[in-house]
C-alpha positions as CSV (number, residue, x, y, z in Angstrom):
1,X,-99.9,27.3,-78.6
2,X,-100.7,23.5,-78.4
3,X,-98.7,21.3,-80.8
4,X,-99.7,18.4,-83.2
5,X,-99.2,14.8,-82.0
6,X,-96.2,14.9,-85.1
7,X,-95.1,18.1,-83.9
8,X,-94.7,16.9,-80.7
9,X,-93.1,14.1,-81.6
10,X,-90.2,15.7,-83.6
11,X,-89.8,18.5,-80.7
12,X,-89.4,15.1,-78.0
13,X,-86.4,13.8,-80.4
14,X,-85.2,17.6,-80.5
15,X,-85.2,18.3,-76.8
16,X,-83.6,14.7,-76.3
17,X,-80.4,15.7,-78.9
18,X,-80.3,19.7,-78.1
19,X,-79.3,20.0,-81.4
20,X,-80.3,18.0,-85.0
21,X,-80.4,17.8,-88.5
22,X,-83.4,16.3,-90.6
23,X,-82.0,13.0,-91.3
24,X,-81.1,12.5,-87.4
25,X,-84.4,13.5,-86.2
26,X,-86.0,10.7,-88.8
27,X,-83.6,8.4,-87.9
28,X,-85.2,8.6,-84.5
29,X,-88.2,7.2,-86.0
30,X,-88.9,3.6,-86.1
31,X,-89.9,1.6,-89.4
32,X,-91.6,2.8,-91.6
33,X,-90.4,6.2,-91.0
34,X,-91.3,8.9,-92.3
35,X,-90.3,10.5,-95.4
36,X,-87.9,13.2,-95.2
37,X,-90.1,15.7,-96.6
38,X,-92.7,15.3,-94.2
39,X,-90.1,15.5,-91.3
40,X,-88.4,18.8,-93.1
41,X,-92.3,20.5,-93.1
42,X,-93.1,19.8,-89.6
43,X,-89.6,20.9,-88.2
44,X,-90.3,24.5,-90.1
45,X,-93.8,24.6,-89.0
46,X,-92.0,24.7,-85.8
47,X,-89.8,27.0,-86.3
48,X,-92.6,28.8,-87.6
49,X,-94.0,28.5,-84.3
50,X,-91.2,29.9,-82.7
51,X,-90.7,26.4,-80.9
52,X,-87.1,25.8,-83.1
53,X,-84.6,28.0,-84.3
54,X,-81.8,26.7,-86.8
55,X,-78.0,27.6,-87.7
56,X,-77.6,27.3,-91.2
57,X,-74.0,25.8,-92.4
58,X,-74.5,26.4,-96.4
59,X,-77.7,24.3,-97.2
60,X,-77.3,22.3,-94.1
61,X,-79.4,23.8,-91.3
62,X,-79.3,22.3,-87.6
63,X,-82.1,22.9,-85.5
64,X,-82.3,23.4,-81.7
65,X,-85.1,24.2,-79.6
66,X,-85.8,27.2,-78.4
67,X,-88.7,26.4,-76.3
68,X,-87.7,24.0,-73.6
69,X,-89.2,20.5,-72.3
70,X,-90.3,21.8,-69.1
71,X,-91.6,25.2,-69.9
72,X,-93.7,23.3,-73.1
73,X,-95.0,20.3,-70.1
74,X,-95.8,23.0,-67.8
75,X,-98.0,25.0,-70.3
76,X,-99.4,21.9,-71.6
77,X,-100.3,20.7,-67.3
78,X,-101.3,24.4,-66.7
79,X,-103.8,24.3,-69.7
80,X,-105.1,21.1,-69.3
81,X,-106.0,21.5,-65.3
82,X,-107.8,24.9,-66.8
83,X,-109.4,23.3,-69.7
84,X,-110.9,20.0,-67.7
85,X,-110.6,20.8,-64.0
86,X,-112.4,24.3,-63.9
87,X,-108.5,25.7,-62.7
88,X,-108.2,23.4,-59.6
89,X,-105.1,21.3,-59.2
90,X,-106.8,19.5,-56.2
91,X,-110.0,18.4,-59.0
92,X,-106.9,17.3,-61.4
93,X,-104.7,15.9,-58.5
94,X,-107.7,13.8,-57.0
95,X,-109.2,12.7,-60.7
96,X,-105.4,11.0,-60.9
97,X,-105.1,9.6,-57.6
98,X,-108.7,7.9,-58.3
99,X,-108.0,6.9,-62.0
100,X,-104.3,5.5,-60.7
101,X,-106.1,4.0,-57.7
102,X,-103.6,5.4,-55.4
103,X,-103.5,4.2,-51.5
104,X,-103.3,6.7,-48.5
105,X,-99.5,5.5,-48.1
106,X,-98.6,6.6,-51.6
107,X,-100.5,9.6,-51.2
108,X,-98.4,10.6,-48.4
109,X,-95.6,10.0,-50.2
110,X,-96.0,12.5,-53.0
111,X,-97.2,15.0,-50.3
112,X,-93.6,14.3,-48.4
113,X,-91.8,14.5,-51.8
114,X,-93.9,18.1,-52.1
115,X,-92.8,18.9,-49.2
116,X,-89.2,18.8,-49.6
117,X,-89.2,19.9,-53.3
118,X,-91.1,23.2,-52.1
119,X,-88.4,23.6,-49.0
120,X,-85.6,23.0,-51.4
121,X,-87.1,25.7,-54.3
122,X,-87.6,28.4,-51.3
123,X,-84.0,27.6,-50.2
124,X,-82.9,29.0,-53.7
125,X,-84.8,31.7,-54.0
């Protein structure tokens, strides 16, 4: 389920404190922030959403995620190469490398990086 542009901005301050009240995550905010109200809906849309859970302590509740950052990016990456690049990571790779104008040396480099980062994932396995 794709998130707002506010929705993903209050689940970026969650994810970056693990664990938050209201008033912390609109303190996050810079001036003029947004009223508290509007902060309080969005974070129980998520929850809604099943992206927050909360522990309630009397009326206070703290919320923590319960989806994390990298399992919400890698939805979001998988989607997006699906929705624009007909499923093909090398159409999505190559669109960035051409709107980044990337040269053949930092090409090589992510390749290399790849590399090691897929020796290192089989190692734990």
């Amino acid at each position: 389920m794709k998130l707002t542009k506010a929705e993903e901005q209050i689940m970026q301050i969650i994810w970056d404190m693990e664990e938050a009240l209201v008033k912390d995550i609109r303190a996050r905010f810079s001036d003029p922030k947004p009223a508290r109200n509007t902060v309080s809906t969005v974070v129980r849309v998520l929850e809604r959403k099943g992206y927050v859970g909360h522990k309630a302590y009397s009326n206070v509740h703290i919320y923590y995620p319960l989806v994390s950052k990298s399992e919400y990016s890698k939805h979001q990456l998988f989607g997006l190469m699906e929705d624009y690049f007909d499923n093909s990571f090398t159409a999505m790779a190559s669109f960035f490398a051409r709107e980044k104008d990337m040269s053949i040396k930092e090409l090589e480099e992510i390749l290399e990086d790849t590399k090691k980062e897929l020796r290192k994932s089989k190692k734990n396995k």
